[in-house]
N, C-alpha and C positions, 0 to 999 in steps of 0.2 A: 021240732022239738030241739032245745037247745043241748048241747053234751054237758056231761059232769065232768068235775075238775077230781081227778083221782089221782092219789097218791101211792107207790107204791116202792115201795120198803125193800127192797132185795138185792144180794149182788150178783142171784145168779142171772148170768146171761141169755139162758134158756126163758125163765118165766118172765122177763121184763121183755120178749122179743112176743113172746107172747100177749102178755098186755098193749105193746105198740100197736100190733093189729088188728087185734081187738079194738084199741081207741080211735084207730084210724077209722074202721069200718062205720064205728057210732057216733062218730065224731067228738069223741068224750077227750080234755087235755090231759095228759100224760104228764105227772108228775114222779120222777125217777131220784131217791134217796139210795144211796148203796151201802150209805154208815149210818150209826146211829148219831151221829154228830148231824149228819146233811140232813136225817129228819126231823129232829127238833129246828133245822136252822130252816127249812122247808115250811114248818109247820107256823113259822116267825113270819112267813111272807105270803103264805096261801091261805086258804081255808076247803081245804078239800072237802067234796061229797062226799067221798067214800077213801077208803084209809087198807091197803093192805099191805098187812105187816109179815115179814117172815119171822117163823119162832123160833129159829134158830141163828140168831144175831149174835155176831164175835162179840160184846162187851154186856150186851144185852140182849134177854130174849125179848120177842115182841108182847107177850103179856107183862113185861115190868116196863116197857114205853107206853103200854096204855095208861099206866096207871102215874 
């Protein structure tokens, strides 16, 4: 089974260390945004399977990047 391209939204260092080993284990690519800038410019160059966002974003929270 081939892995999913997932993107993820955070600057904490804790949950993105988290996700690394998780994608590793499943072989899914790790896409890593830590501002709301790198998301959008992320989202310009990927097309993720799955999208997780933190909701508590410095300019933005992650329910106003959904939209």
């Amino acid at each position: 089974m081939q892995g999913m391209n997932v993107l993820v939204a955070s600057d904490d260092t804790i949950i993105l260390q988290l996700f690394r080993e998780m994608s590793e284990q499943r072989e899914h690519e790790l896409i890593v945004a830590a501002s709301d800038d790198d998301i959008l410019a992320c989202l310009e160059g990927h097309s993720p399977d799955l999208i997780v966002l933190d909701l508590d974003g410095r300019r933005r929270d992650g329910l106003h990047m959904l939209k």
